[in-house]
N, C-alpha and C positions, 0 to 999 in steps of 0.2 A: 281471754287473757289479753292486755295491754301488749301493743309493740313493745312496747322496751321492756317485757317481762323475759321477752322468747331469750333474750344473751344474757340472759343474770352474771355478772359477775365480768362483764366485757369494762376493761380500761378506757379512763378520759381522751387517751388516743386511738381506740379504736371506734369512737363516737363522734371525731371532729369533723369528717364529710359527710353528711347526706344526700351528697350527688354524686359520690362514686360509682360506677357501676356495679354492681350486683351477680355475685358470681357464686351460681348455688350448685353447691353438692349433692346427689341424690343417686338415689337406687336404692337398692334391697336390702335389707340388714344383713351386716357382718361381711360389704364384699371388701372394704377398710376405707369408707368413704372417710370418717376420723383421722387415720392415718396421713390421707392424702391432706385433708383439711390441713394436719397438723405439719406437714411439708412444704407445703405450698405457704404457709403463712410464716415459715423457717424457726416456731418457734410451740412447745409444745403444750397447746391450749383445751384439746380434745380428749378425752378419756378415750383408750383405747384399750383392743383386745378380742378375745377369740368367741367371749361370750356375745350373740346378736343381742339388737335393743339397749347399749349403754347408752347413746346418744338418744335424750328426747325431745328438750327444746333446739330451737334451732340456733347454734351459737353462731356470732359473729365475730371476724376480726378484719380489720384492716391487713395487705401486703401489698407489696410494689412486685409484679411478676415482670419481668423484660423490660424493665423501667416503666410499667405503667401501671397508677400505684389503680387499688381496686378493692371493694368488702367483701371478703369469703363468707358463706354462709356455708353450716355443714348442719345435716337435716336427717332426722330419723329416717331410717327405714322404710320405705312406702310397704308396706304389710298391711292389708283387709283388715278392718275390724269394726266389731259394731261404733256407733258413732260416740253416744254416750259414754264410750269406756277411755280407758287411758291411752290405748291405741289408738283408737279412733279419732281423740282428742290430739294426739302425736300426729295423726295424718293429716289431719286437718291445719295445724300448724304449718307443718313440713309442705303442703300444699300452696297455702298461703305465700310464702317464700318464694317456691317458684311462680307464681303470679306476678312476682315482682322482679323475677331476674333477667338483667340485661343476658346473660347467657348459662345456661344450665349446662352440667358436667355430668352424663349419665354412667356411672361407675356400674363396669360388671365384673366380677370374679372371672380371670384367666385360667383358673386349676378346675372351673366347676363347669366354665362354657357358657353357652348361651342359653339361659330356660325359658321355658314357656311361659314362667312370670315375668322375667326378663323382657319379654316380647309382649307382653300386656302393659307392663310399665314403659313400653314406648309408643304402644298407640294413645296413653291417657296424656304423656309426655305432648305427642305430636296436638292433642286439640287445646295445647293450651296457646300454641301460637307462639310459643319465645324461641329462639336460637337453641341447637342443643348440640354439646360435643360429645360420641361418643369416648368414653377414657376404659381402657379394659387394664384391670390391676392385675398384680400378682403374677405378671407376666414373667417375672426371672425364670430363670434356668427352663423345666419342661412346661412350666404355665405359660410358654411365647407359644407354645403352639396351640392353643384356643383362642388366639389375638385375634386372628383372619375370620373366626365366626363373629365376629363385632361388625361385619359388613348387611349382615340378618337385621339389624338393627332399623335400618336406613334412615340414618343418618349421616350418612359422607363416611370418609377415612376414616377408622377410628387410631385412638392414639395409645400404644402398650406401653406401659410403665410399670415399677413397684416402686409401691409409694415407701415402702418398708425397709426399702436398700437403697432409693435414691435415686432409682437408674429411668430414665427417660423423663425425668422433671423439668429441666431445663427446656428440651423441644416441646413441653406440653405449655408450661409458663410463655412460651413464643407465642404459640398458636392461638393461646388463649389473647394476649394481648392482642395479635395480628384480627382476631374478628371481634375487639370491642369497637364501640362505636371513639371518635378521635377523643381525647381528653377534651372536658370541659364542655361536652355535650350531653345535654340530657334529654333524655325521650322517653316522652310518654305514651305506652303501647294505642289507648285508643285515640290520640290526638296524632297519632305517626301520619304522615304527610307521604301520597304517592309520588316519587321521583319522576315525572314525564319529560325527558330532553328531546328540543327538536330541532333536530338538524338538514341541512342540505344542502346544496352546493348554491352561491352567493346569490342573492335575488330571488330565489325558490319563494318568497311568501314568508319566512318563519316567523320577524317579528308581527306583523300585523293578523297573523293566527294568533300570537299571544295577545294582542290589542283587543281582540277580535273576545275572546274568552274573557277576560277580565274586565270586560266593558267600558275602558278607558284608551286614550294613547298613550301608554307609559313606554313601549319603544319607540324610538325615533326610523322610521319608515321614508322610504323613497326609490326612486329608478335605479340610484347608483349601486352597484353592487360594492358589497365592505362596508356597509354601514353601521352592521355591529361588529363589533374587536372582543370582549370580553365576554366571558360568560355569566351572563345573571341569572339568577334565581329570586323567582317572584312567586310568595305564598296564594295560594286559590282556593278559595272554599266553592264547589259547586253547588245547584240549586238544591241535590240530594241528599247533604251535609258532606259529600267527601272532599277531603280535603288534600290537594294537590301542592308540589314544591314544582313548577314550573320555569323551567330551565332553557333560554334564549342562547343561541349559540352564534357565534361567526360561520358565514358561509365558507365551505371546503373544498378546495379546488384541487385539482393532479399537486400531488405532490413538486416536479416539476418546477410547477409555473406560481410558488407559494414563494414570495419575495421575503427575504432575511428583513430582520426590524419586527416590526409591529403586526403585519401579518403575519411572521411563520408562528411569534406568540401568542394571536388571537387562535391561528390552528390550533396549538397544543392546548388552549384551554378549551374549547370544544372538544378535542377529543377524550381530555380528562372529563369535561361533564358526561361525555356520553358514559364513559368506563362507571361511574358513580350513580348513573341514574337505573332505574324498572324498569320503565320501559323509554323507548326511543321512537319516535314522532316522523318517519321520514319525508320529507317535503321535498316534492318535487313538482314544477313548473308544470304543467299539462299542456299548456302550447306550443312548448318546448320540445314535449315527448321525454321520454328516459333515454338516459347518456351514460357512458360508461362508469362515468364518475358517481352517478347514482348507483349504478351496484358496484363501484368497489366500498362506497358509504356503509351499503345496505351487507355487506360480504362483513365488513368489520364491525358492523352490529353481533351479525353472528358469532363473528369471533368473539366478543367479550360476552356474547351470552344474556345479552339482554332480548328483552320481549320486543315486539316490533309491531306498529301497523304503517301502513303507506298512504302519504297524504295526497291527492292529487289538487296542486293548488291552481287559481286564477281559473275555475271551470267557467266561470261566468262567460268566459273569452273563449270559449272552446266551441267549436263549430260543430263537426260532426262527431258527438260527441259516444257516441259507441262503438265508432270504428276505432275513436282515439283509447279509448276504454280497454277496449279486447286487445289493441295491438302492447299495450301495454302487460294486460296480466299475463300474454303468452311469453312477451320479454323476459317476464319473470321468473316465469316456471321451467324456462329453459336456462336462463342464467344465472338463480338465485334460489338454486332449491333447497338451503337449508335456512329458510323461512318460507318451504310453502307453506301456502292454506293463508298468510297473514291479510289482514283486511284492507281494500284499496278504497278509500273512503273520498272521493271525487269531493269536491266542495269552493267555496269562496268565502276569506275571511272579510272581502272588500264588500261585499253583500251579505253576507249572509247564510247563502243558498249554502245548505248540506251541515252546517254546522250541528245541529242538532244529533248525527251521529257521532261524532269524533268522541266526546270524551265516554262514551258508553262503548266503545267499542278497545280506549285504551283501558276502561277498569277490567275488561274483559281478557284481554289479553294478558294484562299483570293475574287474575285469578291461573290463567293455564299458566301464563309464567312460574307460577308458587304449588301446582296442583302437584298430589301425591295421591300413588297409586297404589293401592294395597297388593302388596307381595301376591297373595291367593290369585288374584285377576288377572297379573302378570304373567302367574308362572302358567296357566290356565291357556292363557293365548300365545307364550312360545310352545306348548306342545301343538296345538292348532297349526303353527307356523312351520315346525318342525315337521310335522305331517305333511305338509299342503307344497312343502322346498326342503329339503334334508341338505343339509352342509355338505358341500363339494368333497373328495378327496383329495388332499394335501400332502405331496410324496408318498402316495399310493396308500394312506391313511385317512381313517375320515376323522375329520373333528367331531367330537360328542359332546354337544352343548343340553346342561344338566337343569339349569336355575339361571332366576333372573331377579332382580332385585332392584328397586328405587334407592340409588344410594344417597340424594339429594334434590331437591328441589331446586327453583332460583338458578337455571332452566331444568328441568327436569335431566336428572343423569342417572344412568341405570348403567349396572355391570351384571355381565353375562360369564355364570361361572361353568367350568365343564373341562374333559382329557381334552387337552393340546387347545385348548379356546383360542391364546395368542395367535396362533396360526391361521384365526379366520380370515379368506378371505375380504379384502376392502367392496366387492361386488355384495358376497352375501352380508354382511356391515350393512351394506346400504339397504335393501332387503330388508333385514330386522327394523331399522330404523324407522323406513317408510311403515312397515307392518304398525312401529309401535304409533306414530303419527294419526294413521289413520285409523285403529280400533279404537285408541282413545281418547281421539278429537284434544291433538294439540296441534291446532295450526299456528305458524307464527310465530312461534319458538322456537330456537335453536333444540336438537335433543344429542345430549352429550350418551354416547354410548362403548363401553369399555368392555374387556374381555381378559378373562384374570384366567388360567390355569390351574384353577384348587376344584375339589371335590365338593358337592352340595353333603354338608354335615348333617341332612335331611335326607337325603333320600337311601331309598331301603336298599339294601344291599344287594346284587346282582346275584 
């Protein structure tokens, strides 16, 4: 069937953008993905109702959600069916759609909980690579209390609403807007461009690593330190075809000694590019050695959460160079340990030498950055954990840590559910962390790890 077959019946207005971004509705028939469609676009376009399967093409409408206008798609049912039949020809539609959505809305029924197709429909969900929101309906009055199993899902926070009274539309229409990409951008999933910002404190090497990569001078390079102010962004195709948005920063110095005018403005837009980039590039001097101001750089990478390797730049000039080497990664492991394991990639952009690591070691990093771990493997290796160190007692009670879950990726975040979890100590925290780091080889990433007090709605009863 023709695109423009799947909206039969969509108005001359809801046809005037084809750059809107793409905001598709899905899940399982009957949990009121229509309903919410027909909320969300404020105006009543969906057939609706109790019977599954009214929805088969997939309808469109234009709406403005939190002033950011956007094309709702609302999509059958994902239900099995052989291919050739009318289901399967619905699946396959409804499929198609989300291939194309700037952000998916995965709807589950609040009154019915989370099912085991529910949980099939999010691993099919997760390989197709688009953003996804969890949305749990039907949440009013006793359906809010199956909200909190929409964390099973992993995908982040999920968001309770009834689409059918109204109630949490508003903060969903936010969130939705808050993770589209800005207005009047449009991306296309396999020509998407890795974010690589590289930063350091003034003179580190940054721009001539980018000169260096792109095989031209297109930054202006020299002794003086401040010689870039603003932050550019320069496209890169590598020799692999991947294709890099390569990001030049102003050097960052103590707070302090950041003169008002045109430096403290080049700061903030470095630090803005770091906050927007995948991974971050950290350059630092090597004849110089590491300085405090490289890990407070390196401390607020982790804090936004982006992926990280460490450049060591001018090695050409470096003498002994394994003492300089060593004394540096011990620097790190004691002052910077939430990026250990990240790669310390010695090189010279002024020669040459070592360059042939660098960009294979950030595509590397951005994959752990984005890496998800399947629940089974997790929960698998906190009982190993739990064995091997049992949670302290905490006012003469112990914490009983139950389940473990990837609730996001883009750094990897996991919440750790179980009696009295809040209360875990910030020692066994670390503990976990470290455990999860090293069973499953994420070096270099920050790992966001959280601790909620609810019951695993999984495990068998005591």
């Amino acid at each position: 069937m023709r695109e423009g077959a799947w909206g039969a019946g969509r108005t001359g207005a809801e046809m005037t953008d084809a750059t809107l971004p793409r905001v598709v509705i899905a899940g399982r028939a009957n949990v009121g993905k229509s309903s919410l469609f027909n909320r969300l676009a404020g105006r009543r376009l969906a057939l609706v109702g109790d019977v599954p399967g009214l929805t088969r093409d997939a309808r469109e409408a234009e709406a403005r959600l939190a002033g950011r206008a956007v094309m709702l798609v609302d999509t059958a049912g994902l239900e099995d069916a052989p291919s050739g039949s009318l289901g399967g020809r619905m699946l396959a539609h409804a499929e198609a759609a989300l291939r194309r959505a700037e952000l998916i809305l995965f709807v589950v029924d609040a009154r019915a909980g989370v099912l085991p197709r529910d949980l099939e429909l999010a691993q099919r969900l997760r390989r197709l690579g688009r953003p996804v929101m969890p949305v749990i309906n039907k949440a009013e009055g006793r359906g809010s209390a199956g909200a909190a199993e929409g964390w099973t899902l992993g995908f982040g926070e999920p968001l309770a609403v009834s689409a059918a009274h109204g109630e949490g539309i508003d903060a969903l229409a936010a969130a939705i807007a808050a993770r589209l990409a800005p207005a009047g951008e449009v991306r296309e999933a396999e020509e998407r461009a890795l974010r690589l910002a590289i930063v350091g404190r003034p003179n580190a090497g940054k721009s001539t690593l980018i000169n260096r990569l792109i095989g031209e001078d297109r930054m202006v390079t020299g002794p003086e330190p401040g010689i870039t102010r603003d932050a550019l962004t320069i496209p890169f195709t590598a020799a692999d075809g991947t294709l890099f948005a390569l990001i030049d920063t102003a050097g960052l110095r103590k707070r302090a000694r950041v003169a008002p005018g045109a430096e403290s403005l080049a700061a903030g837009a470095a630090i803005a590019a770091l906050k927007r980039a995948e991974v971050v590039a950290l350059a630092v001097d090597a004849t110089a050695g590491i300085h405090e101001q490289d890990l407070e750089i390196g401390r607020l990478i982790a804090e936004e959460g982006r992926a990280a390797v460490l450049v060591l730049t001018k090695w050409d000039a470096v003498k002994a160079r394994a003492a300089v080497q060593r004394a540096i990664e011990d620097r790190l492991a004691r002052s910077l340990p939430q990026l250990k394991g990240m790669a310390v990639l010695p090189l010279s952009a002024q020669t040459g030498m070592g360059m042939t690591a660098f960009l294979p070691a950030v595509t590397e990093a951005a994959e752990i950055w984005n890496r998800r771990i399947p629940t089974a493997s997790l929960n698998r290796w906190l009982a190993t954990a739990l064995a091997r160190h049992p949670p302290p007692l905490v006012g003469g009670k112990r914490v009983k840590l139950r389940y473990i879950t990837e609730a996001k990726a883009r750094p990897p975040s996991f919440v750790v559910f179980g009696s009295r979890a809040d209360d875990t100590p910030e020692e066994y925290r670390r503990y976990l962390a470290n455990g999860l780091r090293e069973s499953f080889a994420l070096p270099g990433t920050p790992i966001r790890l959280s601790f909620r007090s609810a019951e695993n709605p999984y495990a068998p009863a005591e």
